[in-house]
Backbone as JSON Lines, residues from 0, in Angstrom:
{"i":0,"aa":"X","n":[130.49,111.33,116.18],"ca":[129.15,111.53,115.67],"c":[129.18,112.1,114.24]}
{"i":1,"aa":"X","n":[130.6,113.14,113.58],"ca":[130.05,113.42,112.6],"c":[130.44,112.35,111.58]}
{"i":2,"aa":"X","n":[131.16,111.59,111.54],"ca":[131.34,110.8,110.84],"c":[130.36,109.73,110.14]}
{"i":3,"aa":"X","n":[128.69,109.95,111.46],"ca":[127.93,109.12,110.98],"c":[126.9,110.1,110.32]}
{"i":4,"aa":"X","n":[127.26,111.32,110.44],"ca":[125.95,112.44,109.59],"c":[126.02,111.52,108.05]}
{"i":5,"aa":"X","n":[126.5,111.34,107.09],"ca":[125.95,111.03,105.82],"c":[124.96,109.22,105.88]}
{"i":6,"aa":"X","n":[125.7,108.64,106.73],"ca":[124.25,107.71,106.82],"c":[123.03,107.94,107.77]}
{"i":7,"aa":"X","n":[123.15,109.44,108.71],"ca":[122.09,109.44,109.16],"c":[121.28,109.66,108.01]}
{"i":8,"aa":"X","n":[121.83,110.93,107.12],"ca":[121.09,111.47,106.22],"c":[120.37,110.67,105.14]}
{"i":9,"aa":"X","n":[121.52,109.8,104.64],"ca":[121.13,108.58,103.89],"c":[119.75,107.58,104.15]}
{"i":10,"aa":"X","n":[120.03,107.7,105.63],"ca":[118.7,106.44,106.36],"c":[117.44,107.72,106.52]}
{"i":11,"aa":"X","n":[117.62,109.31,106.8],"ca":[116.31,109.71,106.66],"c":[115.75,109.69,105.35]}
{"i":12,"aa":"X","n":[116.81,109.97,104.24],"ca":[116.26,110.55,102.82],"c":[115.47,108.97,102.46]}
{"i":13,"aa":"X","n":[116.04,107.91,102.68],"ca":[115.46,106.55,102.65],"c":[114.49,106.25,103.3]}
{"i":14,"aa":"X","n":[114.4,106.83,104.4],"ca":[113.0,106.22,105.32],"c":[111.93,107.49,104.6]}
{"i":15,"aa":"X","n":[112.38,108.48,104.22],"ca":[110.97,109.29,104.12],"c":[110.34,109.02,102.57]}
{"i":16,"aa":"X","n":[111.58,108.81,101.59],"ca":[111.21,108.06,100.64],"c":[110.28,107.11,100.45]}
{"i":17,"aa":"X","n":[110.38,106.19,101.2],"ca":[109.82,104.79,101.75],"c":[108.61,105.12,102.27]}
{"i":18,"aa":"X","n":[108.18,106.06,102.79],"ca":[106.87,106.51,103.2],"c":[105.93,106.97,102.25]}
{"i":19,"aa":"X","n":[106.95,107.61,101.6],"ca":[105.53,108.5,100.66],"c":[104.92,107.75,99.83]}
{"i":20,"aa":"X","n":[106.06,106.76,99.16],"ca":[105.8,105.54,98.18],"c":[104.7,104.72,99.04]}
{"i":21,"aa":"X","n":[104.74,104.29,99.94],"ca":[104.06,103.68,100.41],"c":[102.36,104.24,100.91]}
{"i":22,"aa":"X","n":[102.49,105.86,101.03],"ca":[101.37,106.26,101.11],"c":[101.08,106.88,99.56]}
{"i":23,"aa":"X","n":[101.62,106.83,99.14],"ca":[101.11,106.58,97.71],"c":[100.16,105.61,97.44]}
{"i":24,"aa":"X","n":[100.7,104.44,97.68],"ca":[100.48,102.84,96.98],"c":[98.93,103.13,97.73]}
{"i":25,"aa":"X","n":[98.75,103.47,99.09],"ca":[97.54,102.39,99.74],"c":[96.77,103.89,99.26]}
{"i":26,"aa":"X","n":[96.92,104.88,98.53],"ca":[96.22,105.97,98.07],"c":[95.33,105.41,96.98]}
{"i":27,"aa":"X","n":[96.35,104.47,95.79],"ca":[95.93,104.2,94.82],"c":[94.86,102.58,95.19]}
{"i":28,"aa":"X","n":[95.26,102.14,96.23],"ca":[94.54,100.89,96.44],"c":[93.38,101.59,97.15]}
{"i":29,"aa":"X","n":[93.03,102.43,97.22],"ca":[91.83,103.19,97.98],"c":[90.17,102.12,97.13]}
{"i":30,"aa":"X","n":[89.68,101.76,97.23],"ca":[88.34,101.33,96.45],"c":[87.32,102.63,95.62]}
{"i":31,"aa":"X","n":[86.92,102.02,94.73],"ca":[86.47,102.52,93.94],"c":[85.34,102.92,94.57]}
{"i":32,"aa":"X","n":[84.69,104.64,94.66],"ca":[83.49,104.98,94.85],"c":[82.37,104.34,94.52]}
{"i":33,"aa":"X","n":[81.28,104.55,95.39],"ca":[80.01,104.03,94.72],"c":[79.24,104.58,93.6]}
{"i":34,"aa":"X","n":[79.44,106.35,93.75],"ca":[78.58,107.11,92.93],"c":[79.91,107.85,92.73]}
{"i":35,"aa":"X","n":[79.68,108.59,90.94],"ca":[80.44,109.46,90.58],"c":[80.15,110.42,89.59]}
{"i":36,"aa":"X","n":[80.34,111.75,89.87],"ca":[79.96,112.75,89.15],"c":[80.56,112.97,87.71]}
{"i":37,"aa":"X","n":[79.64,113.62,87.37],"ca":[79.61,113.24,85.55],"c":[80.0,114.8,85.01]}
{"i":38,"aa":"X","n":[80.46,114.89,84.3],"ca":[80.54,116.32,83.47],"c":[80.51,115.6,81.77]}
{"i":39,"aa":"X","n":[79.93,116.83,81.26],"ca":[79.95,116.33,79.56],"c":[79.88,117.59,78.81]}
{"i":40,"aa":"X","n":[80.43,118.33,78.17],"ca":[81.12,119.07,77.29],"c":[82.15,118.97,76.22]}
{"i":41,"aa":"X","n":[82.64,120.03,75.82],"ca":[83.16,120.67,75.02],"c":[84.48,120.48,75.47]}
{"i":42,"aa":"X","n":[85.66,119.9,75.17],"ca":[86.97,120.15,75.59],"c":[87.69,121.74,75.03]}
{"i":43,"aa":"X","n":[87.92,122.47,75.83],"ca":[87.96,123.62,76.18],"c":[89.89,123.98,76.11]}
{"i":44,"aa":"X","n":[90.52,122.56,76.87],"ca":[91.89,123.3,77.14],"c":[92.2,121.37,76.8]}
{"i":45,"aa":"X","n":[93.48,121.27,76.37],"ca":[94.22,120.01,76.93],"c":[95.86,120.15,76.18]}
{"i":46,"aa":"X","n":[96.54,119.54,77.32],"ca":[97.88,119.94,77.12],"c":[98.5,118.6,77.6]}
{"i":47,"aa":"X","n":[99.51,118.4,77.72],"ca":[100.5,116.87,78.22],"c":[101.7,117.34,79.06]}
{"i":48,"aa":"X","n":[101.62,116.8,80.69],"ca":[102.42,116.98,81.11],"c":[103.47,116.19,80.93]}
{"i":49,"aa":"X","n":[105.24,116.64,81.09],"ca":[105.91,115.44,80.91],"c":[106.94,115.29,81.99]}
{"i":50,"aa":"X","n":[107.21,114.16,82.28],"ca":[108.83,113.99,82.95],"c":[110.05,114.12,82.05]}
{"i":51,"aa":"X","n":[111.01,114.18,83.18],"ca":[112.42,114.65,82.42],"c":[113.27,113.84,83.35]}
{"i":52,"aa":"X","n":[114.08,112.79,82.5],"ca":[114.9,111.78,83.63],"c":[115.7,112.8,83.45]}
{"i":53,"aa":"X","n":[116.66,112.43,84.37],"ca":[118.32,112.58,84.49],"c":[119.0,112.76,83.1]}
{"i":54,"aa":"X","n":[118.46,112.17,82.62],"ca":[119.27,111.85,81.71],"c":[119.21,112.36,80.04]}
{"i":55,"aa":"X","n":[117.31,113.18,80.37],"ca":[116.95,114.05,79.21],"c":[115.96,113.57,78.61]}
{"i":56,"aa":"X","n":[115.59,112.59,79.02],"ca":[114.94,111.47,78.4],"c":[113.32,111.91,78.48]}
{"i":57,"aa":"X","n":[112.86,112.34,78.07],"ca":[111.1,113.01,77.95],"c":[109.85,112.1,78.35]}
{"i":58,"aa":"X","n":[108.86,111.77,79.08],"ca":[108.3,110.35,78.87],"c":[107.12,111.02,79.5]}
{"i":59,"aa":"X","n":[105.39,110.91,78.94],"ca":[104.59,111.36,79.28],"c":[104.17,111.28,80.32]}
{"i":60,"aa":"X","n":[103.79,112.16,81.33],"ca":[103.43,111.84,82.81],"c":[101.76,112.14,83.17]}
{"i":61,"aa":"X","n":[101.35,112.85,82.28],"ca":[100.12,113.17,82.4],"c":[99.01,114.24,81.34]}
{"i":62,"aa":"X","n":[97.92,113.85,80.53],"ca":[97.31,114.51,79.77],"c":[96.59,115.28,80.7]}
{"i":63,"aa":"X","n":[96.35,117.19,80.53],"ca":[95.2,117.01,81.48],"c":[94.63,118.26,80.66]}
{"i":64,"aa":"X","n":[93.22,118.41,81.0],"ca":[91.84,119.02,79.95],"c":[91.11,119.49,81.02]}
{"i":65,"aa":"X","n":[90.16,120.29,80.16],"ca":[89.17,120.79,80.85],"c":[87.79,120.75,80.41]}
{"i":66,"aa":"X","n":[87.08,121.06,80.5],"ca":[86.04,121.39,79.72],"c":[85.24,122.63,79.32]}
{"i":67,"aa":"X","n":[84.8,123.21,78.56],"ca":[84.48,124.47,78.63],"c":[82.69,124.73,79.53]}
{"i":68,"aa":"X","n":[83.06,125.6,80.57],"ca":[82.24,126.17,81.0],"c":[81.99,124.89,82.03]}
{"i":69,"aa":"X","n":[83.37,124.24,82.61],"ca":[83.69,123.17,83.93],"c":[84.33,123.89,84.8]}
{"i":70,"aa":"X","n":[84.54,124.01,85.84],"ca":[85.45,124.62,86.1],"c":[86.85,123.79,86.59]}
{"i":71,"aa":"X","n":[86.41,122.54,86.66],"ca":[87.74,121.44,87.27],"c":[88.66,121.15,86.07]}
{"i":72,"aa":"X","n":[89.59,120.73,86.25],"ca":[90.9,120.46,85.49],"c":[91.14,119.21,85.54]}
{"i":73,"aa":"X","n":[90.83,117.93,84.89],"ca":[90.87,116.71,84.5],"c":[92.3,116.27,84.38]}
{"i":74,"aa":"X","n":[92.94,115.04,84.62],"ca":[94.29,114.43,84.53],"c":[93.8,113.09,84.3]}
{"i":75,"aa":"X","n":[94.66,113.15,82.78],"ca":[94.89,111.08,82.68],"c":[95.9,111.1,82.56]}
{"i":76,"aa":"X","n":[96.16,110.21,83.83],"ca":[97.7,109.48,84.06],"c":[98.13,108.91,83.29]}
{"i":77,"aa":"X","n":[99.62,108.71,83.02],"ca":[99.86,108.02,81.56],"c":[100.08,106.63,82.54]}
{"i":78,"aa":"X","n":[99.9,105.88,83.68],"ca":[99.82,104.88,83.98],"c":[98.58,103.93,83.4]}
{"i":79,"aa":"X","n":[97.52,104.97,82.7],"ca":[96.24,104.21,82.53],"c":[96.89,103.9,81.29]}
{"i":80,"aa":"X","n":[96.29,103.22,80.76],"ca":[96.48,102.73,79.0],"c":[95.78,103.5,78.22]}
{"i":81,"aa":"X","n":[96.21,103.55,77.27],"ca":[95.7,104.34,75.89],"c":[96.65,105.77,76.63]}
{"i":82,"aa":"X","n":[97.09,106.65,76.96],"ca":[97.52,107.34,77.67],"c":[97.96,108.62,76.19]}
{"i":83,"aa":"X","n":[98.87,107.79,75.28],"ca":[99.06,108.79,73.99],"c":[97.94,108.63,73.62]}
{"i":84,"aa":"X","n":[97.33,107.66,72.76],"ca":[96.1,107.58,72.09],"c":[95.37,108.87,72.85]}
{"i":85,"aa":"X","n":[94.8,108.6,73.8],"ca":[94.36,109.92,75.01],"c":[94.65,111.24,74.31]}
{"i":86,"aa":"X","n":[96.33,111.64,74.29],"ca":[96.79,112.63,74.24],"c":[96.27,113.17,72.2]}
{"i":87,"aa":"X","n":[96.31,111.95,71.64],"ca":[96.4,112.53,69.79],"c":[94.85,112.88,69.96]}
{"i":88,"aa":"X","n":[93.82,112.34,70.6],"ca":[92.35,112.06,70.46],"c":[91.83,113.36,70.91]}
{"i":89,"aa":"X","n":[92.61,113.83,72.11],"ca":[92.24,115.2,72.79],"c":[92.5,116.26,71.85]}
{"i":90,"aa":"X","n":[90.98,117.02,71.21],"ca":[91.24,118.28,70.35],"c":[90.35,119.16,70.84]}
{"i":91,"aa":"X","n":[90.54,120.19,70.7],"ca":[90.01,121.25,71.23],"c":[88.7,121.09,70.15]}
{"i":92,"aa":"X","n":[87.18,121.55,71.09],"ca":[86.19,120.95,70.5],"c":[85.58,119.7,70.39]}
{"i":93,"aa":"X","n":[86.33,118.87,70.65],"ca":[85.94,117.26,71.08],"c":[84.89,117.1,71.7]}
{"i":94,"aa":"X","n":[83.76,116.5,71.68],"ca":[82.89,116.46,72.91],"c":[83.6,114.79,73.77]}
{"i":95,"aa":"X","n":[83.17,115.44,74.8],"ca":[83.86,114.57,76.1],"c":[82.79,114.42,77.47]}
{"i":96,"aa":"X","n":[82.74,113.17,78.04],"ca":[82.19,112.4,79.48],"c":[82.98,112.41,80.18]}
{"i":97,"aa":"X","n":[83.04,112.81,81.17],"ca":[83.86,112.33,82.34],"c":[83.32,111.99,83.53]}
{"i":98,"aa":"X","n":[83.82,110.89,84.04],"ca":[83.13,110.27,85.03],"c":[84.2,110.46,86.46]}
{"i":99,"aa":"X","n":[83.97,111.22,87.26],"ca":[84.77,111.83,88.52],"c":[84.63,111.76,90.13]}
{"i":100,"aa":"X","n":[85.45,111.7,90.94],"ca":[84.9,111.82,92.17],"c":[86.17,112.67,92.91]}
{"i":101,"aa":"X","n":[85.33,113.62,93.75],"ca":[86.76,114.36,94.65],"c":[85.57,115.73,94.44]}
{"i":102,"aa":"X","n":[86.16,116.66,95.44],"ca":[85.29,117.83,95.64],"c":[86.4,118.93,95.32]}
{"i":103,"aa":"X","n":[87.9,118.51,95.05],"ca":[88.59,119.62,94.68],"c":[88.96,119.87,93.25]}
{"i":104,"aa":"X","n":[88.43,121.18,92.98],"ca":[88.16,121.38,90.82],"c":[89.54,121.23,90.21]}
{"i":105,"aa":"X","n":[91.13,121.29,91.29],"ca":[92.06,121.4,90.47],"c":[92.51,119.42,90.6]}
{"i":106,"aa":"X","n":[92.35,119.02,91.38],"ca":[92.26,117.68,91.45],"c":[91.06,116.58,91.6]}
{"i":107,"aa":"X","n":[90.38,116.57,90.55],"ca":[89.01,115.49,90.64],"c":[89.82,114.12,90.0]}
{"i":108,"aa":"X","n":[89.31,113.02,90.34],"ca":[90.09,111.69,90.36],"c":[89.12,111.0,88.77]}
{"i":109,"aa":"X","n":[89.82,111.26,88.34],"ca":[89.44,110.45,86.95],"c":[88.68,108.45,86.94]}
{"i":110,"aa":"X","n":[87.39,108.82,86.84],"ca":[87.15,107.23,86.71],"c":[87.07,106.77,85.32]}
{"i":111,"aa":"X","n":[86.19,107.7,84.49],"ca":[85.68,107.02,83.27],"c":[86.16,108.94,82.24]}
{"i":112,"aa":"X","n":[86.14,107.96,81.12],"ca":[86.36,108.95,79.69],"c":[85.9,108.59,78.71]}
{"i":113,"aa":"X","n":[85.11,109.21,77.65],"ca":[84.27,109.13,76.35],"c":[84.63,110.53,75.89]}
{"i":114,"aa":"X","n":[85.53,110.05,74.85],"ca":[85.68,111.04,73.81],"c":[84.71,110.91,72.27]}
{"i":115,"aa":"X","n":[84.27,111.76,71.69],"ca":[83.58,111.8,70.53],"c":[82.61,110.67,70.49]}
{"i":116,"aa":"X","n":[82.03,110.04,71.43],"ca":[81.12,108.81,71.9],"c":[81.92,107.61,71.54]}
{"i":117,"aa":"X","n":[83.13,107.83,71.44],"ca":[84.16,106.67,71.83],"c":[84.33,106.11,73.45]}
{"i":118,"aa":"X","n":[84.13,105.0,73.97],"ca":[84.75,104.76,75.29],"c":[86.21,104.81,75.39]}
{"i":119,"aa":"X","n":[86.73,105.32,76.19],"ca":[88.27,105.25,76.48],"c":[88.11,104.14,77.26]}
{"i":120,"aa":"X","n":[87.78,104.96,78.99],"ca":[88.07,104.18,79.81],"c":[87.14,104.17,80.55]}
{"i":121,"aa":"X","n":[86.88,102.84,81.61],"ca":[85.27,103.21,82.37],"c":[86.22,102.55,83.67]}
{"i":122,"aa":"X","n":[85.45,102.94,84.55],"ca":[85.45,102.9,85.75],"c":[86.32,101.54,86.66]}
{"i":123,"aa":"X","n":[85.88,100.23,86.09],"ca":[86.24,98.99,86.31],"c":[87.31,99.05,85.84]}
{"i":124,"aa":"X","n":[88.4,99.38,84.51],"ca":[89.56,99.97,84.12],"c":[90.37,100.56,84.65]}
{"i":125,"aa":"X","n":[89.75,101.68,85.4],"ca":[90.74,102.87,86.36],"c":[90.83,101.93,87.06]}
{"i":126,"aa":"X","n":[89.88,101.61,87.94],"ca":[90.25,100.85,89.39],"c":[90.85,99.82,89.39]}
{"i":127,"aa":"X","n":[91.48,99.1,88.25],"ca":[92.41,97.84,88.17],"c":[93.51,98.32,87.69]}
{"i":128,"aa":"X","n":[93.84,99.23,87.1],"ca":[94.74,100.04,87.0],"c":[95.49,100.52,88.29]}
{"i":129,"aa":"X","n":[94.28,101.14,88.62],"ca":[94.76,102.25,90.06],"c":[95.69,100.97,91.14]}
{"i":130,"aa":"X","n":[94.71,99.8,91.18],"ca":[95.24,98.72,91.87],"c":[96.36,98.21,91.7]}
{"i":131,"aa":"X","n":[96.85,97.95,90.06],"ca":[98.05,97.72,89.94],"c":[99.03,98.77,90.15]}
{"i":132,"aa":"X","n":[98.83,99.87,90.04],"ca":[99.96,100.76,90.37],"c":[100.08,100.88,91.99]}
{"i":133,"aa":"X","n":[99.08,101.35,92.23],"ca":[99.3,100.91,94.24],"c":[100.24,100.13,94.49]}
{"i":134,"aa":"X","n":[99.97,99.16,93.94],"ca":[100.29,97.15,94.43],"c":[101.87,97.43,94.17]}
{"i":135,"aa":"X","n":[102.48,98.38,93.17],"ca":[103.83,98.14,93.01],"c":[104.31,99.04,93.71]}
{"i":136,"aa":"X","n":[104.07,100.22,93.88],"ca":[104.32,101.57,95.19],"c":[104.44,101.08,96.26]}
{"i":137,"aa":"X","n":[103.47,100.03,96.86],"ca":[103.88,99.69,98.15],"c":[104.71,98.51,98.11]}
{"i":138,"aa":"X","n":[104.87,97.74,97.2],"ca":[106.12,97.05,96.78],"c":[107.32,97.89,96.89]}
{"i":139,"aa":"X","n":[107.68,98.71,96.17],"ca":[108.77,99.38,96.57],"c":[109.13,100.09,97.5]}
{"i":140,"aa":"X","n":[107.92,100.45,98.47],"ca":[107.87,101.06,99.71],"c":[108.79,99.82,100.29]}
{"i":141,"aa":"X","n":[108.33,98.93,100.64],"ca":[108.4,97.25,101.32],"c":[110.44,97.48,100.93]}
{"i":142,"aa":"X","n":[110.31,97.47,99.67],"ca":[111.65,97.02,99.16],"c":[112.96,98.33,99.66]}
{"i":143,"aa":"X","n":[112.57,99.16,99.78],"ca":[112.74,100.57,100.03],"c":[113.08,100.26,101.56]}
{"i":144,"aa":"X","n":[112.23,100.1,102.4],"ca":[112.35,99.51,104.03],"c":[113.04,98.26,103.66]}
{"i":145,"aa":"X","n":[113.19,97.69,103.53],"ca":[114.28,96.45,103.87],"c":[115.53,96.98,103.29]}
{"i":146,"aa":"X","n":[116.15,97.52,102.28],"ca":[117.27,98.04,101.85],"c":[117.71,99.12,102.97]}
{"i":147,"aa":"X","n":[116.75,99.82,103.53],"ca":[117.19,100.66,104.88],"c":[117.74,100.09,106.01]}
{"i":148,"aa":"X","n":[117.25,99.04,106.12],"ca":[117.36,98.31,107.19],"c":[118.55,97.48,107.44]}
{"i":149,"aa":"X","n":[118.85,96.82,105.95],"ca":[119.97,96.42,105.67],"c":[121.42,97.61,105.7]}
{"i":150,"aa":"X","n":[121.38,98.45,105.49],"ca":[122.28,99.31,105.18],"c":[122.16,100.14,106.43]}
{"i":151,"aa":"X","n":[121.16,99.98,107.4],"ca":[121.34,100.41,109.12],"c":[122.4,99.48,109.96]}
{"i":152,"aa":"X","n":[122.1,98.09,109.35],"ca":[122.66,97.3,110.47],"c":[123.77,96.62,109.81]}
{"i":153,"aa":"X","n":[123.71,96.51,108.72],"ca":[125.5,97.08,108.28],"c":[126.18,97.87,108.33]}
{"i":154,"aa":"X","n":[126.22,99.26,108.73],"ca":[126.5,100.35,108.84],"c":[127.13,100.03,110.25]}
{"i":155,"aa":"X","n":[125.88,99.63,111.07],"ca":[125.99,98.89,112.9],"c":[126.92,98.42,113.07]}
{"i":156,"aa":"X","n":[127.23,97.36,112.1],"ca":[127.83,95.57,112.2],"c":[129.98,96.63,112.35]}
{"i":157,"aa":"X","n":[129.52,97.73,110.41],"ca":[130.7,98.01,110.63],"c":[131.54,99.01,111.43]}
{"i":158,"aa":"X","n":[130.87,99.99,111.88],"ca":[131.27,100.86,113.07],"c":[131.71,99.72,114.51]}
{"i":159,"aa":"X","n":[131.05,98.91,114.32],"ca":[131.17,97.77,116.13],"c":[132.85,96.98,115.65]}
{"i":160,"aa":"X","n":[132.98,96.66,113.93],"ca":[134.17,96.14,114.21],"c":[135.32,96.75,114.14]}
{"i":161,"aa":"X","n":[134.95,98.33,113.66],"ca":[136.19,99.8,113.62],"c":[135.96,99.81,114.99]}
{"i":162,"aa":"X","n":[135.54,99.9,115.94],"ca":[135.73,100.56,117.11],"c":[136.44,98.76,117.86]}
{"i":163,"aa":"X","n":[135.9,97.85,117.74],"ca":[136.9,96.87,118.26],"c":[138.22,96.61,117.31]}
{"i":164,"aa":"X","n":[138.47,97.2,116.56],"ca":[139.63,96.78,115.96],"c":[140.82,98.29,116.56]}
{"i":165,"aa":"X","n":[140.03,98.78,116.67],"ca":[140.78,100.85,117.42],"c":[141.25,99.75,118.54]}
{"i":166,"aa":"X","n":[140.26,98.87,119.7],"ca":[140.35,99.0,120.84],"c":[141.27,97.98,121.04]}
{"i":167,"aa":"X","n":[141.62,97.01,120.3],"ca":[142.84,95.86,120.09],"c":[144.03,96.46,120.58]}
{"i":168,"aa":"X","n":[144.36,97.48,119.67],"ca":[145.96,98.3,119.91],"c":[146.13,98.82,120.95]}
């Protein structure tokens, strides 16, 4: 048995992987609300979150703002487009729209953005967005489960011919 602990571990860290991605994906394929709450102010706070590969490599993961006298904390994903543009445009003092839905102030779901009576992004945008990123999350969920599966029953195939090749001698 212990000999098979690193592909058990291997097939959980893979199967739970495979889940989240996948409840990710059908998160982002969720449909677009009917009605969505509006805030319009003063940009108050905005900062840029970032990732850090392996490898050092810096790559924007998320702008997020506030508004003054809002109390929720806004995030544009750098999956949407314009994402830097987003980030140079965001100045403290800006007047800003936001078009939102979600009842929690540290996570409200970004539909629409108007900076300085510029449109960024409106609603029909996010949600084809949101769709394409889903659509590839549960793609790799999909791809994620079949590579498990493969590497279960190869794993199977080769333990069945070590133990008949032990049982030859």
């Amino acid at each position: 048995m212990r000999q098979f602990l690193p592909e058990i571990f291997l097939a959980l860290f893979f199967g739970i992987f495979s889940l989240a991605l996948g409840i990710s994906g059908l998160i982002d394929l969720w449909p677009m609300p009917g009605r969505f709450q509006q805030a319009e102010g003063v940009i108050g706070s905005a900062s840029a979150d970032y990732h850090y590969s392996k490898y050092g490599r810096k790559s924007l993961y998320a702008v997020k703002f506030s508004l003054q006298g809002n109390s929720n904390q806004f995030s544009y994903p750098a999956y949407l487009p314009n994402a830097e543009h987003v980030l140079g445009a965001m100045q403290l003092g800006s007047q800003a729209r936001v078009l939102y839905s979600g009842s929690d102030p540290y996570h409200p779901t970004l539909w629409g953005l108007t900076l300085d009576g510029q449109l960024v992004m409106e609603p029909a945008d996010v949600s084809a967005e949101r769709r394409n990123e889903g659509s590839k999350l549960l793609l790799e969920s999909v791809l994620m489960g079949v590579g498990l599966v493969w590497l279960l029953r190869r794993s199977a195939r080769q333990r069945s011919e070590d133990t008949g090749a032990s049982g030859d001698r």
